[in-house]
C-alpha positions as CSV (number, residue, x, y, z in Angstrom):
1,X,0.0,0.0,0.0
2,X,1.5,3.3,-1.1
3,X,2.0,6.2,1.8
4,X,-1.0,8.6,2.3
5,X,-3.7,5.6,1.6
6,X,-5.5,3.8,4.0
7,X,-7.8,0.7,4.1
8,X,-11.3,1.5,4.1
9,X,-14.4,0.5,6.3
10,X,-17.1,-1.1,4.0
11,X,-18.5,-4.0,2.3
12,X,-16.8,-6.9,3.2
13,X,-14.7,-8.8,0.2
14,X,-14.0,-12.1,1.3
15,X,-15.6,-13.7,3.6
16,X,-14.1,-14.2,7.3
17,X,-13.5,-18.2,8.1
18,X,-15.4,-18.9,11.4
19,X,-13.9,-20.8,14.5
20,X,-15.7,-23.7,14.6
21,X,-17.7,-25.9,12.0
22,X,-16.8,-26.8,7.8
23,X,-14.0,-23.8,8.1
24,X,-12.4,-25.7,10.3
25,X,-11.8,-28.7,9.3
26,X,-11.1,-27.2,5.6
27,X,-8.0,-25.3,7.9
28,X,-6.9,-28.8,8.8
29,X,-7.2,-30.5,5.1
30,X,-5.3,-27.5,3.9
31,X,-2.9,-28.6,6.5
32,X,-2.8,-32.1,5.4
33,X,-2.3,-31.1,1.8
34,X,1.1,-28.9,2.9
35,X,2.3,-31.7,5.1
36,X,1.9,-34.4,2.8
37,X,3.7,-32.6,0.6
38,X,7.1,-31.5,2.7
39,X,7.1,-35.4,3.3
40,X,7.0,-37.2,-0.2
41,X,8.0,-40.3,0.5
42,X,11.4,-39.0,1.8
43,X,9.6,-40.3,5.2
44,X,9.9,-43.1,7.6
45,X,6.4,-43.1,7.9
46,X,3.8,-45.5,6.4
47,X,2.1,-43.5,3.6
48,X,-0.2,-46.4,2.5
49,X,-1.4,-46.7,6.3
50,X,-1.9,-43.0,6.1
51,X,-3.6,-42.8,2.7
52,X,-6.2,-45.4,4.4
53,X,-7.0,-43.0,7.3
54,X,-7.5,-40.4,4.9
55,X,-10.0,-42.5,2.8
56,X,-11.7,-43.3,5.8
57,X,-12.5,-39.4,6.3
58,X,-13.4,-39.0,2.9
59,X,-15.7,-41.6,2.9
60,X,-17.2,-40.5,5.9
61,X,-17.4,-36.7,4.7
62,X,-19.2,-38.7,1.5
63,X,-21.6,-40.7,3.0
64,X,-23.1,-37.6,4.9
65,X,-23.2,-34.6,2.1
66,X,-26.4,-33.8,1.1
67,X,-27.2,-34.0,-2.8
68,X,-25.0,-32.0,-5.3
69,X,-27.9,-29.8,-6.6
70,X,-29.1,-28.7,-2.2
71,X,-25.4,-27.8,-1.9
72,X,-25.1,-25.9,-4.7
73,X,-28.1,-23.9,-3.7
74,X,-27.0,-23.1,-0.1
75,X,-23.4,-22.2,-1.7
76,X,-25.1,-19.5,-3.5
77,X,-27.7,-18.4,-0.7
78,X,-27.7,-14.9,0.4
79,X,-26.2,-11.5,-1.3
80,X,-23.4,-11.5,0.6
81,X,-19.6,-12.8,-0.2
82,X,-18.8,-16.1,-1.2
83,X,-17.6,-18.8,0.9
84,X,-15.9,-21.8,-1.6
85,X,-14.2,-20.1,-4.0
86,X,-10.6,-21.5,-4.6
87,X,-8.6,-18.2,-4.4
88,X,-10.8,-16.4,-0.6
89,X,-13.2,-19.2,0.1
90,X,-12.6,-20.3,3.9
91,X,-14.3,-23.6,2.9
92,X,-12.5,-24.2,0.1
93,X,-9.1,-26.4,1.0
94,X,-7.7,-25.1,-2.4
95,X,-8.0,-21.6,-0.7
96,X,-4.3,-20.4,0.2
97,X,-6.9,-18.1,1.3
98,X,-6.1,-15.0,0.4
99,X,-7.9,-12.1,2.1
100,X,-8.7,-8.6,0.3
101,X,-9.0,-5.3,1.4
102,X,-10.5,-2.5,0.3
103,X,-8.5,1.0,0.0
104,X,-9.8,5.0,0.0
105,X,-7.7,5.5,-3.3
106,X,-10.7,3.1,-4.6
107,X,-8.3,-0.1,-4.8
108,X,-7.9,-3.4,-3.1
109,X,-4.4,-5.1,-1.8
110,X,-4.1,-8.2,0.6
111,X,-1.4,-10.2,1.5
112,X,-0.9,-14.1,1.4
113,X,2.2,-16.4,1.7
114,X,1.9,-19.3,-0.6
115,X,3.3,-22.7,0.1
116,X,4.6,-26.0,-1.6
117,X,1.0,-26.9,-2.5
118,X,1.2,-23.5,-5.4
119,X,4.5,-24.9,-6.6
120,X,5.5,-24.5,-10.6
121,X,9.3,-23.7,-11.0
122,X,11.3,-24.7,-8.3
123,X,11.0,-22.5,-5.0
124,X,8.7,-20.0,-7.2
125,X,4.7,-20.0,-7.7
126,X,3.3,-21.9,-10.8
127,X,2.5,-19.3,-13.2
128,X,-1.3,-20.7,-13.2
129,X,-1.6,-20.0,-9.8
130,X,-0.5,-16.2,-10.3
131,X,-3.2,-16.2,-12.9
132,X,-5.8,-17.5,-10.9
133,X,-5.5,-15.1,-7.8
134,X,-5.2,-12.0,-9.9
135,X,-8.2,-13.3,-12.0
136,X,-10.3,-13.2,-8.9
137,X,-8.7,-10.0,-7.3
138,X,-9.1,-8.0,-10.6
139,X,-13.2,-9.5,-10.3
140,X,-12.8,-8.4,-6.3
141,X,-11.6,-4.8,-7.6
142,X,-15.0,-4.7,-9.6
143,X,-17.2,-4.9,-7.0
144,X,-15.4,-2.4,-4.8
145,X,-14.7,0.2,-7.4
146,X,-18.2,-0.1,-9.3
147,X,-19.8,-2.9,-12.0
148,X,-18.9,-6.0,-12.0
149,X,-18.7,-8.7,-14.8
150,X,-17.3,-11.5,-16.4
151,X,-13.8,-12.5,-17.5
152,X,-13.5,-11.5,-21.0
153,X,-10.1,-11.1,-21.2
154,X,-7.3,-11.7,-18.6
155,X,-3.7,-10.5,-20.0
156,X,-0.4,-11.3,-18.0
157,X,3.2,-10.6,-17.5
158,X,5.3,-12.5,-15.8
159,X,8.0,-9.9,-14.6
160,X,10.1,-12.4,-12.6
161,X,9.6,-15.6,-11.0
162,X,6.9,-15.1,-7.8
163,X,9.2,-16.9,-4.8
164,X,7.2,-19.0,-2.3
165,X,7.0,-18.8,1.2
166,X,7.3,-15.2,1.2
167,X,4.5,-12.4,2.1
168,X,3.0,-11.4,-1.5
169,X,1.4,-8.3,-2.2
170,X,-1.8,-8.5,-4.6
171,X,-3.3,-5.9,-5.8
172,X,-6.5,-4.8,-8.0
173,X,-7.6,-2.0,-9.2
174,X,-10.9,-0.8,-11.2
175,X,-9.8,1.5,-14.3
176,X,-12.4,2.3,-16.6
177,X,-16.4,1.7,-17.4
178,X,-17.5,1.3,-20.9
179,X,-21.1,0.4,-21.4
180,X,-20.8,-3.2,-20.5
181,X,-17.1,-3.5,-20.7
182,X,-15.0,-3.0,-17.5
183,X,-11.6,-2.8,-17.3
184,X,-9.4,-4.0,-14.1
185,X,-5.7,-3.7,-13.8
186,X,-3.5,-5.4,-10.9
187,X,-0.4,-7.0,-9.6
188,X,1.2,-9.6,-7.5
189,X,4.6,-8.2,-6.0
190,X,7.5,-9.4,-3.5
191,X,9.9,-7.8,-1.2
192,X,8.3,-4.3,-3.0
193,X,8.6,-5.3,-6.5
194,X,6.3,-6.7,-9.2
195,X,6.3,-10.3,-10.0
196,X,3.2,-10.3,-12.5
197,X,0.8,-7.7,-13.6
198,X,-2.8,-8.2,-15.2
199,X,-5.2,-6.6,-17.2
200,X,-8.5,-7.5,-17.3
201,X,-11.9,-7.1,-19.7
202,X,-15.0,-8.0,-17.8
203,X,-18.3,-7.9,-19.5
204,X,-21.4,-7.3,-17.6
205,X,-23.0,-10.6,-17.2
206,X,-24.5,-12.5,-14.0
207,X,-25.3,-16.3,-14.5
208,X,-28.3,-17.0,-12.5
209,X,-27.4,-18.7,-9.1
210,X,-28.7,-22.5,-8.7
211,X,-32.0,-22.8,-6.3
């Protein structure tokens, strides 16, 4: 955030996990995921006695969801922010999460540290993944700054390798309202310099929501 801006009180953007319940346990899986990881099979452990625990959850977890199309309504219940995407959702596992904030200069920044689970090259965030959060941080920056849309158009440049395990700054912006074209510029940057910058054409356009 650059001097003589502030974050601002309003709308939330992301949706704040809660202490008990599905956030939870997502918290947990998202740990599982990173510590499966670090330990490979460079590991004295027994992975094939662990991968049965693990099944036993899942089937558990399974055996009690409701069906696909009452879960899809509740996921889209209410007008406020979503809960499951896979770049904020705190009950999504895929989630680093990444948490936004809105800015009086009309932008948004937040700030997430991303693991071996967002690998590409080594040490460094896979390119997709850089795409992906600044996708959704660009859409974010919509609906603080005015209309949102749909991805159109999502152009990147990869300035220099995004390191992991490092506090990254991402940033989103709101430029320009054309009609029914909206254009939405941001960043992800390290240690105070950029590692990839977007554009973005959104178009107008809600899908209606399951019920």
């Amino acid at each position: 955030m650059s001097a003589g801006t502030r974050e601002t009180a309003g709308p939330p953007l992301v949706a704040a996990p809660h202490e008990d319940g599905v956030d939870t346990a997502v918290a947990a899986a998202r740990r599982v995921v990173e510590a499966l990881l670090a330990a490979g099979d460079d590991t004295s452990l027994d992975m094939t006695a662990i991968a049965k625990q693990l099944l036993d959850v899942a089937g558990t977890l399974e055996g009690h969801a409701p069906d696909r199309d009452r879960r899809m309504a509740r996921m889209w219940e209410g007008e406020g922010v979503t809960r499951h995407d896979p770049v904020t959702g705190p009950e999504n596992a895929l989630a680093p999460p990444l948490t936004l904030h809105g800015v009086d200069d009309g932008s948004i920044t937040g700030t997430v540290t991303l693991g071996l689970p967002y690998q590409g090259p080594p040490g460094h965030v896979h390119g997709g993944i850089s795409a992906l959060l600044l996708d959704h941080t660009l859409g974010v920056a919509n609906h603080w700054g005015g209309p949102s849309g749909m991805t159109a158009e999502l152009t990147l440049r990869y300035l220099r390798p995004t390191p992991l395990f490092e506090p990254l700054t991402i940033t989103g912006r709101q430029m320009s309202v054309d009609g029914r074209r909206i254009r939405t510029v941001g960043a992800i940057s390290a240690g105070g310099k950029e590692c990839v910058t977007a554009e973005g054409l959104f178009i107008t356009k809600e899908l209606p929501r399951p019920q």
